[in-house]
C-alpha positions as CSV (number, residue, x, y, z in Angstrom):
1,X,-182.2,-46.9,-12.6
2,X,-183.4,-49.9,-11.1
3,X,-185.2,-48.4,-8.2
4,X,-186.9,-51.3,-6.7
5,X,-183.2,-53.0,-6.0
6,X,-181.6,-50.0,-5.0
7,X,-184.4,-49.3,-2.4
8,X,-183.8,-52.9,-1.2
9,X,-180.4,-52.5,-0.9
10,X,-180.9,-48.9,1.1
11,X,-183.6,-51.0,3.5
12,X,-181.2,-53.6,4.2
13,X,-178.0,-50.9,5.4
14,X,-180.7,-49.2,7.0
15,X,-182.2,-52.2,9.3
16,X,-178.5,-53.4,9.7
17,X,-177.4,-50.5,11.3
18,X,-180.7,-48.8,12.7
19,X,-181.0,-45.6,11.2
20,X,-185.0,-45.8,11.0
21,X,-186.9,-43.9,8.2
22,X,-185.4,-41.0,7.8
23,X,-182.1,-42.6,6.2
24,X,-184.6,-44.6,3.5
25,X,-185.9,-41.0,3.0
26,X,-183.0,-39.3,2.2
27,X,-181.4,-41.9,0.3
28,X,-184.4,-42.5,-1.7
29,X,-184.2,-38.9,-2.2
30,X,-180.4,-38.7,-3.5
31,X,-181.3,-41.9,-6.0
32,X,-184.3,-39.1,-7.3
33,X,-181.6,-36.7,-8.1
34,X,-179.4,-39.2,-9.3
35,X,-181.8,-39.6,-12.6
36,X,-180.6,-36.4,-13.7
37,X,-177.4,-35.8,-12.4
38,X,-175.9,-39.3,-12.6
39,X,-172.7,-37.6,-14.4
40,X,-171.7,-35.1,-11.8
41,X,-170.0,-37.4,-9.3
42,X,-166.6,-38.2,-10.9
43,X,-164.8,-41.6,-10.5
44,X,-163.5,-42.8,-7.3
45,X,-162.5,-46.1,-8.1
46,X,-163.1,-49.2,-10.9
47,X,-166.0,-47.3,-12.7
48,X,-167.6,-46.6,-9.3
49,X,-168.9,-42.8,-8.9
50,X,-169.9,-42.0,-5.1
51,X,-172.7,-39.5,-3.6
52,X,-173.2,-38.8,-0.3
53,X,-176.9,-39.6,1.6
54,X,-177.8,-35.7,3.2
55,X,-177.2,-36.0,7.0
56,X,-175.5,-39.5,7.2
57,X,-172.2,-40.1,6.7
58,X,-173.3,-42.6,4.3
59,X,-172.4,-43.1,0.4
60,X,-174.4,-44.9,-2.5
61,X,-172.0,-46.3,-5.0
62,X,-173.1,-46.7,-8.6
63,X,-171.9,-47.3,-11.9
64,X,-173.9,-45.9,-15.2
65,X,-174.6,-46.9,-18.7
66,X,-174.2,-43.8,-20.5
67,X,-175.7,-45.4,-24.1
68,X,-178.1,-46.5,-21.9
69,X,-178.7,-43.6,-19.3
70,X,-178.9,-46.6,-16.5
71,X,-177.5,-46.0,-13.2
72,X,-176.7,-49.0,-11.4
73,X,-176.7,-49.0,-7.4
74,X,-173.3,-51.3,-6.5
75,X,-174.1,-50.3,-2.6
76,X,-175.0,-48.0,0.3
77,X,-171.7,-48.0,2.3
78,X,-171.1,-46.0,5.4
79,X,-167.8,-43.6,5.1
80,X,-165.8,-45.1,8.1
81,X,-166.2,-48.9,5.5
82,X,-163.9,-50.0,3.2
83,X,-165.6,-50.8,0.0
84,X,-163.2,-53.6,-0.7
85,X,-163.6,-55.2,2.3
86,X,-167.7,-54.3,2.0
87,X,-167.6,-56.5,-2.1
88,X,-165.7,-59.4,-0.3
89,X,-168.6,-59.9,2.0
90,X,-171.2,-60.1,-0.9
């Protein structure tokens, strides 16, 4: 997993919307147990498997490499967002 992007990319939701330290943690966190588990989340749309961030109603999309064993963070999307609308804006 590239974790130097994917903590970029939890930083920026998390300074957009002002959910301090504690987000990054548990985000950071989820990505940890991601390096395992990356094939327990099934497909919710195009590829794209969702887990939830533990105590925010946040999810971190990602796609995975299974030759490879790469996750891929797409993004860090609140629940209330549509994801659609959220990979027009990039």
């Amino acid at each position: 997993m590239e974790e130097r992007a994917a903590g970029l990319q939890i930083q920026r939701s998390g300074k957009k919307y002002k959910l301090g330290n504690e987000f990054f943690s548990c985000a950071l966190k989820q990505m940890k147990r991601l390096k395992n588990d990356f094939l327990l989340y099934e497909i919710k749309y195009q590829n794209v498997r969702c887990v939830s961030i533990d105590r925010f109603p946040y999810l971190i999309h990602y796609t995975i490499n299974e030759n490879e064993k790469v996750v891929f963070i797409n993004a860090v999307i609140g629940m209330s967002q549509d994801p659609e609308t959220h990979w027009g804006k990039r």
